[in-house]
C-alpha positions, -999 to +999 in steps of 0.1 A: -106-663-451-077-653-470-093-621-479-097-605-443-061-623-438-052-595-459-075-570-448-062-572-415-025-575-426-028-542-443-048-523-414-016-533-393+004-521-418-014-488-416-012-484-385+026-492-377+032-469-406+011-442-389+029-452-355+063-449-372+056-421-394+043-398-364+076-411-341+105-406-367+091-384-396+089-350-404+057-328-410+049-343-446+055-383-439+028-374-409+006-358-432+008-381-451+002-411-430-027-390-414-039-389-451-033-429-456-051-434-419-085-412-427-086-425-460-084-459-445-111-451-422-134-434-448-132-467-474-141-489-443-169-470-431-182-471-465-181-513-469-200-509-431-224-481-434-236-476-468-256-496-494-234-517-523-248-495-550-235-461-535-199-474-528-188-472-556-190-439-563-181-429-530-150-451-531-142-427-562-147-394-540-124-412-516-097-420-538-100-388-555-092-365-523-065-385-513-051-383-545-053-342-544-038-344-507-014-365-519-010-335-547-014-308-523+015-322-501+040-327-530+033-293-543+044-283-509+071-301-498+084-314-529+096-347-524+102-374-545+080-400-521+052-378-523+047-373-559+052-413-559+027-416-535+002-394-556+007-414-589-003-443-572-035-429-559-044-419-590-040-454-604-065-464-576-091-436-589-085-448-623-095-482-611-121-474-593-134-452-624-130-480-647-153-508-630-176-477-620-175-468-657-182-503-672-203-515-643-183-546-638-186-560-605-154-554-582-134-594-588-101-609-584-082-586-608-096-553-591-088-566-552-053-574-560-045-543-579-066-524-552-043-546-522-009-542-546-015-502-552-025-496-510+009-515-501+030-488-530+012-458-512+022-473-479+056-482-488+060-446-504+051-432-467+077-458-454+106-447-477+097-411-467+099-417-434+130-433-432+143-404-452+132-380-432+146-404-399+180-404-417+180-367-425+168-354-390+200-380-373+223-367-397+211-334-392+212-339-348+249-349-352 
């Protein structure tokens, strides 16, 4: 119970963000939010659709592109959210990498750093956005 508690809290999460993000950001924090959202999508589409001993690895590829998006966007726009953002995506590859690695089954440890690093990518996009909010009202004045 408390697990899709969470699960649900942080798909509202995602999509407020997006919501926000595509109302009061600029062109990266909706990039970036359209990164989060599809990346979002592609990990639950993957728990639906695909047997337990592919996901892992395909959790990997997942984390891995939105890690170079993540990359991609900061190289572009240079901002200081962004490169946050990125380092915490690679911190979810790396976990995902180490259970793949040592074949230990996905527990307690790897849900709350997996739940604790999605809410630092999402809160990245939110400090980006308001940033960006800020910037665009004192820019409008």
């Amino acid at each position: 119970m408390l697990a899709s508690a969470i699960s649900a809290a942080i798909w509202i999460a995602i999509v407020s963000l997006v919501a926000f993000a595509w109302l009061k950001g600029s062109r990266p924090e909706r990039m970036g939010s359209l990164a989060v959202l599809l990346g979002a999508l592609a990990v639950m589409i993957t728990h639906k659709l695909l047997p337990e001993g592919v996901q892992a690895v395909v959790l990997l590829v997942i984390d891995a592109a939105l890690a170079v998006a993540f990359l991609m966007l900061a190289m572009r726009f240079v901002s200081q959210w962004l490169g946050v953002a990125m380092i915490l995506q690679a911190v979810q590859f790396s976990l995902h990498a180490y259970y793949l690695v040592v074949e230990k089954p996905h527990d307690y440890l790897y849900r709350s750093v997996n739940n604790i690093n999605t809410i630092g990518v999402l809160l990245a996009v939110l400090v980006g956005t308001l940033l960006a909010w800020r910037r665009n009202a004192r820019a409008a004045k």
